[in-house]
C-alpha positions as CSV (number, residue, x, y, z in Angstrom):
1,X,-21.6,20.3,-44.6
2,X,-23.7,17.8,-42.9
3,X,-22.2,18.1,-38.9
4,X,-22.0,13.7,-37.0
5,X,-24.8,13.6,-35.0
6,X,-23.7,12.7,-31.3
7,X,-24.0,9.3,-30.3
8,X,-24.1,8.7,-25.9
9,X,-24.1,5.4,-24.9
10,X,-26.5,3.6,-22.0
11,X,-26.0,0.5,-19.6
12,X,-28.4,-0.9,-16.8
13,X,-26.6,-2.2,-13.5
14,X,-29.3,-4.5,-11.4
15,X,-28.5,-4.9,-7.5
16,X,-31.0,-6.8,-5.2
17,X,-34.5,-4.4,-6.4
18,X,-32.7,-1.7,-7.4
19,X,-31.7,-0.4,-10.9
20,X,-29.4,2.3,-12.3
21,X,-29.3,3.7,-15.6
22,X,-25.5,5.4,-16.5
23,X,-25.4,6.9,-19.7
24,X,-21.5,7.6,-21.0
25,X,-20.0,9.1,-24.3
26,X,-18.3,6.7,-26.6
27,X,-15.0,7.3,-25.4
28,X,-16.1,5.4,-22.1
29,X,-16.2,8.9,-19.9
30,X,-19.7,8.9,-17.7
31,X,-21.5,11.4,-17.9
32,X,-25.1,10.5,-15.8
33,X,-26.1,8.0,-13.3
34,X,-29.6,7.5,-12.2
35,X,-30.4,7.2,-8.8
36,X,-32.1,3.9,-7.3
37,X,-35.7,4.0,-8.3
38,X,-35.6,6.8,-11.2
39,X,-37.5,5.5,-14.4
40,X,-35.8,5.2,-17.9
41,X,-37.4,8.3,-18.6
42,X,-35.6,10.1,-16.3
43,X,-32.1,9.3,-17.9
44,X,-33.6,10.4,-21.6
45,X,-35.0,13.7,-20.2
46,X,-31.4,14.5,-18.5
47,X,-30.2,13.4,-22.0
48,X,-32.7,15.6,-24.0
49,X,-31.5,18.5,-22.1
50,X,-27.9,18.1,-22.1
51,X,-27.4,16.3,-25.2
52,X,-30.6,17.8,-27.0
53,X,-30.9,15.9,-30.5
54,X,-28.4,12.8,-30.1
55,X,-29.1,9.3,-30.4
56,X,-29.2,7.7,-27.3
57,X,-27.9,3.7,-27.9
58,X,-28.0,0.9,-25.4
59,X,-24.2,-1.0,-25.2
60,X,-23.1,-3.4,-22.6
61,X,-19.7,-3.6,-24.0
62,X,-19.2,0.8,-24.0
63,X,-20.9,0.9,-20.4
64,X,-19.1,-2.1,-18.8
65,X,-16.4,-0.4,-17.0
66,X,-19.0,2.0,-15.3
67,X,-21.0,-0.9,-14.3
68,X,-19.0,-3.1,-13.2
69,X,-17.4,-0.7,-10.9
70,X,-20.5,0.5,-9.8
71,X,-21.9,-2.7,-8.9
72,X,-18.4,-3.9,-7.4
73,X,-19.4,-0.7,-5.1
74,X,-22.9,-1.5,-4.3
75,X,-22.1,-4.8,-3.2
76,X,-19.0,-3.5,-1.0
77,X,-16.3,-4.4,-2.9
78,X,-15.1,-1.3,-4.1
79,X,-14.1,1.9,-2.0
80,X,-12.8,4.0,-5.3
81,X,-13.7,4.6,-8.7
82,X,-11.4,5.1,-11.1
83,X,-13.2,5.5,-14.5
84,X,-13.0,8.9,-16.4
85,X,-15.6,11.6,-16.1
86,X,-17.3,14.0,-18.2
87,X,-19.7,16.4,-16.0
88,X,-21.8,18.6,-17.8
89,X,-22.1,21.7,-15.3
90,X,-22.0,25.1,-15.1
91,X,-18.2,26.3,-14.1
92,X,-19.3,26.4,-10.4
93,X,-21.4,22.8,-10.3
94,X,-17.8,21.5,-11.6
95,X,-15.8,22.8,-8.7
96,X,-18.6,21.5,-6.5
97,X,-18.4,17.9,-7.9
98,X,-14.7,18.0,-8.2
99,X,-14.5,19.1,-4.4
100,X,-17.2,16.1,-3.4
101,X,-14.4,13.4,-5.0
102,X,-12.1,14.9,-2.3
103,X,-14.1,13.3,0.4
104,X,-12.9,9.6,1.0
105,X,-15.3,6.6,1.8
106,X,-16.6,6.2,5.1
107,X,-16.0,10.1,5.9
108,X,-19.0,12.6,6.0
109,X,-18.3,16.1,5.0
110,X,-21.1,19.2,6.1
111,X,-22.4,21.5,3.4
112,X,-20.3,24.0,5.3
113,X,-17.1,21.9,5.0
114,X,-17.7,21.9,1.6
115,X,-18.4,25.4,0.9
116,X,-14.9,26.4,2.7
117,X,-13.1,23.6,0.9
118,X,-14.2,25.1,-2.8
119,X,-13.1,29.0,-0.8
120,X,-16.6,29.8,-0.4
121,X,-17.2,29.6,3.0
122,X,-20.6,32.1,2.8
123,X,-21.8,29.9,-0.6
124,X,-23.7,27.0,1.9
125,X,-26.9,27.2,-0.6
126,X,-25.2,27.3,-3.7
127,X,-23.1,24.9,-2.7
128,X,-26.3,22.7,-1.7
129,X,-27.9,23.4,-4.6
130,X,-24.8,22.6,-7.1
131,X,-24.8,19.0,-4.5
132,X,-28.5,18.1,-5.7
133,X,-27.9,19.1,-9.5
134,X,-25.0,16.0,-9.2
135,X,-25.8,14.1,-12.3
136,X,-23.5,11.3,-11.2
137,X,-24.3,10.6,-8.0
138,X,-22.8,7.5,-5.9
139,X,-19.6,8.1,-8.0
140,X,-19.7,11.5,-7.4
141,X,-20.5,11.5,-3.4
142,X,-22.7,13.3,-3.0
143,X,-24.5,11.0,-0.5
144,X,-21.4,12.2,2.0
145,X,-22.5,15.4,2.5
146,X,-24.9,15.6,5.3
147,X,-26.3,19.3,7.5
148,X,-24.1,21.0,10.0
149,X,-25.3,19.3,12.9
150,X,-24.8,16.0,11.7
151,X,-28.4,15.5,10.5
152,X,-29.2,13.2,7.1
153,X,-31.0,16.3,5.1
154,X,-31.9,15.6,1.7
155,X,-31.6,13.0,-1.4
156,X,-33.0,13.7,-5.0
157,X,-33.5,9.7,-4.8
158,X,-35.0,9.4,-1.4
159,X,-33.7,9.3,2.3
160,X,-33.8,5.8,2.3
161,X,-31.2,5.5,-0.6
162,X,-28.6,7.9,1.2
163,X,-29.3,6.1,4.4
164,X,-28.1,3.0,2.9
165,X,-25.3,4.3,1.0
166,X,-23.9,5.6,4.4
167,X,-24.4,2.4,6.4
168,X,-22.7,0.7,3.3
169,X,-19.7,2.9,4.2
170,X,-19.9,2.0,7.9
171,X,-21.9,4.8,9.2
172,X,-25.2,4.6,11.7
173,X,-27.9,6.4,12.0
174,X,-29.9,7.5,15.2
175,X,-33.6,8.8,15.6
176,X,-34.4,10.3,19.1
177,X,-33.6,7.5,21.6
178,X,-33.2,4.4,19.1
179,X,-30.5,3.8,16.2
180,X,-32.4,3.2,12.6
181,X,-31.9,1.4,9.5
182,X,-32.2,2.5,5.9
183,X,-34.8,-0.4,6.0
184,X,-37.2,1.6,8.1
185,X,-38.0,4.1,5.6
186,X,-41.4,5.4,7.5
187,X,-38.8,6.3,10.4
188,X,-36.2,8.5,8.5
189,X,-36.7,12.3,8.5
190,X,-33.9,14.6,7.6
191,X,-33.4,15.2,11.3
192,X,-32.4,11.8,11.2
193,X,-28.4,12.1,12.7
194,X,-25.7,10.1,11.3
195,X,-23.2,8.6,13.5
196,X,-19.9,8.9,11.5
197,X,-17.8,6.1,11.3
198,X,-14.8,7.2,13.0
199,X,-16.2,8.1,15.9
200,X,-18.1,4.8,16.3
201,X,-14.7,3.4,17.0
202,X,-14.0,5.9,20.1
């Protein structure tokens, strides 16, 4: 007996230079979003792997809901998403990614925060690594997460793309003696500091 061959579905969202690729089943669940600045190629390799032999199709109508919210957050408009997963992980990555949707907009969580929220308080690296294997990032935060003392760290897409995700959500960042823009990609390190938010408004 011949076994359906599995269809995933992909959309493009375009804001200002920047595109994203999200790929979702055909039930409308997402499953991977590509960073700013990651090729097509990028999305069918993540595709090959996970979903080794199916037929990746593009549709605007099966992807709208993902892009539409996603570009409703890009441009500021949306603080929440709302439309249905479907993370492809290994049992721990899951906990991980479930944990990161705990952290709401405009808040910044440490890797350490989120190794004791998931009861792994000793787990920092795994829990670091499990952040950078997020195959949906932006929807799955994990831009939030920044080092223990307060520094930017790490992005698989680039400093500069978690630096502007943060001062989307209202957060500055500081260099030394001068506060820095996402703009001023030559000047962020991950020693860059964020300036959270809340305490902005102290």
């Amino acid at each position: 007996m011949d076994v359906e061959k599995e269809t995933v579905f992909w959309g493009r969202v375009e804001h200002g230079d920047w595109t994203l690729y999200v790929v979702v089943h055909k039930d409308g669940r997402l499953c991977c979003v590509t960073v700013p600045g990651e090729v097509f190629e990028a999305m069918e390799m993540w595709i090959h792997q996970h979903h080794p032999g199916a037929d990746l199709v593009f549709d605007p109508d099966v992807t709208r809901r993902c892009r539409e919210e996603l570009l409703e957050y890009l441009r500021g408009e949306r603080r929440t998403f709302t439309m249905p997963l479907a993370p492809h992980g290994t049992p721990f990555q899951t906990r991980v990614w479930q944990t990161l949707m705990q952290i709401p907009y405009g808040e910044v969580w440490t890797y350490a925060d989120l190794a004791r929220a998931i009861g792994r308080p000793t787990a920092v690296r795994a829990v670091a690594a499990a952040n950078g294997a997020n195959p949906m990032p932006i929807v799955v935060p994990c831009h939030r997460v920044i080092g223990s003392d307060g520094t930017l760290t790490g992005y698989s897409g680039g400093l500069h793309i978690k630096a502007w995700l943060l001062e989307l959500e209202g957060h500055r960042l500081w260099n030394g003696k001068r506060a820095v823009s996402s703009k001023e990609i030559a000047a962020l390190t991950p020693r860059t500091r964020v300036v959270p938010a809340a305490l902005q408004e102290q």
